[in-house]
N, C-alpha and C positions, 0 to 999 in steps of 0.2 A: 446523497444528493436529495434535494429535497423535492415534491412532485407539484407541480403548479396544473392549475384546471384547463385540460383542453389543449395541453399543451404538444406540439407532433415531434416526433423523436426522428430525426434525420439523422443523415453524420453530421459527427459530432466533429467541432475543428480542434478543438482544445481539451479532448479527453484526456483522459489520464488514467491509470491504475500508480498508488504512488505507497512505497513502504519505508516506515519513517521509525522513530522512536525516541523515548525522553533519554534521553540524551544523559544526562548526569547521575545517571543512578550508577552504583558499585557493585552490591552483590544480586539484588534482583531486577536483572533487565525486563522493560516495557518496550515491545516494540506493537507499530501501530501499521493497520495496512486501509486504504480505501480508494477511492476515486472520487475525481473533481473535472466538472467541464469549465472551471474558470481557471486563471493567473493559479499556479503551484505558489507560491509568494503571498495570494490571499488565501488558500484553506490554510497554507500553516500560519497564518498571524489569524484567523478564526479558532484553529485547538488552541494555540496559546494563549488568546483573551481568553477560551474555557477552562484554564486552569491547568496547563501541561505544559508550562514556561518554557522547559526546555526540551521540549519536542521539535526535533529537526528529520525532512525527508533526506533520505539515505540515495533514495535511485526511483528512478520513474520508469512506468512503460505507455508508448504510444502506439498503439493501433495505427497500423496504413487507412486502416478504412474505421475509423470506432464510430458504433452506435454505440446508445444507452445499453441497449440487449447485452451487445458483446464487452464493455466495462465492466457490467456487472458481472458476468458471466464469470469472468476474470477472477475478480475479488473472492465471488461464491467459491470458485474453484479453489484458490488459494487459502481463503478463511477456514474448507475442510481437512485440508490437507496439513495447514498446519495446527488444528485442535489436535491431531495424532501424536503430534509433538511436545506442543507446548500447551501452556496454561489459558484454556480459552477464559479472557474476564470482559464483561461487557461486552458490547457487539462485533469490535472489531480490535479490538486489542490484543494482549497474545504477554506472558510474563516468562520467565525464563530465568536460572538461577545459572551465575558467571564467577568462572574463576577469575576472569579480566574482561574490561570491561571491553576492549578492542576484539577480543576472542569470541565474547558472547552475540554482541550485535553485527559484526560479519557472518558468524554462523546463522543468525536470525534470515538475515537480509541475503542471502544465498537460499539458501531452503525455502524462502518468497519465490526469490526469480525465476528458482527454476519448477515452481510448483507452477508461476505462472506462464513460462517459455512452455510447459508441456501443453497446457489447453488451448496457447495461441497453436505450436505445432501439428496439437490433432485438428484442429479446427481450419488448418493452414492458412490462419490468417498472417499478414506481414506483420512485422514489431519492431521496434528500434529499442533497446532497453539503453538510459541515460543516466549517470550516476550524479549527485549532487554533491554529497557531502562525502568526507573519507568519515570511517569509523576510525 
């Protein structure tokens, strides 16, 4: 999310924490993790004018109460957790090598949720996790 001047960080209505991924690869999965305080419908048609056509979110989570703080919070928590794993490339990307493709981005997007279910847990903040798309 990008930072504008001056700008005060309340709750947020339309936060998001959202893990996604290009979608048509075969043997090496790309899965994608970030947050958005707009429409989910307009960050993915923003990565996809940048070049990742078929990048689709998997599953989203909403904060009962999201600030900016606790979003990122989130992602941070998530983006460490999963370097342990997988292929950290660019800031928030994550690469991973699949016997199928159904197998690899379910494991991806599982290994998200609950990296990010643990830090809402400690943190006991509430969440509602929403799924979009089937793998």
């Amino acid at each position: 999310m990008g930072m504008k001047a001056n700008k005060k960080h309340n709750v947020i209505e339309n936060g998001k924490f959202y893990i996604g991924g290009c979608m048509n690869r075969r043997k090496n999965g790309r899965g994608k993790i970030g947050t958005t305080e707009k429409e989910l419908k307009t960050r993915v048609s923003v990565i996809r004018s940048k070049g990742e056509k078929d990048f689709n979110v998997m599953a989203y989570i909403t904060l009962k109460v999201a600030t900016k703080a606790r979003i990122e919070l989130v992602e941070s928590w998530v983006r460490e957790g999963l370097e342990q794993k997988y292929t950290h490339v660019q800031n928030d990307h994550f690469e991973f090598s699949m016997l199928t493709r159904k197998e690899g981005y379910e494991t991806f997007l599982q290994d998200a949720l609950a990296l990010a279910a643990e830090i809402c847990n400690m943190k006991q903040w509430g969440y509602t996790v929403n799924y979009v798309k089937k793998v």
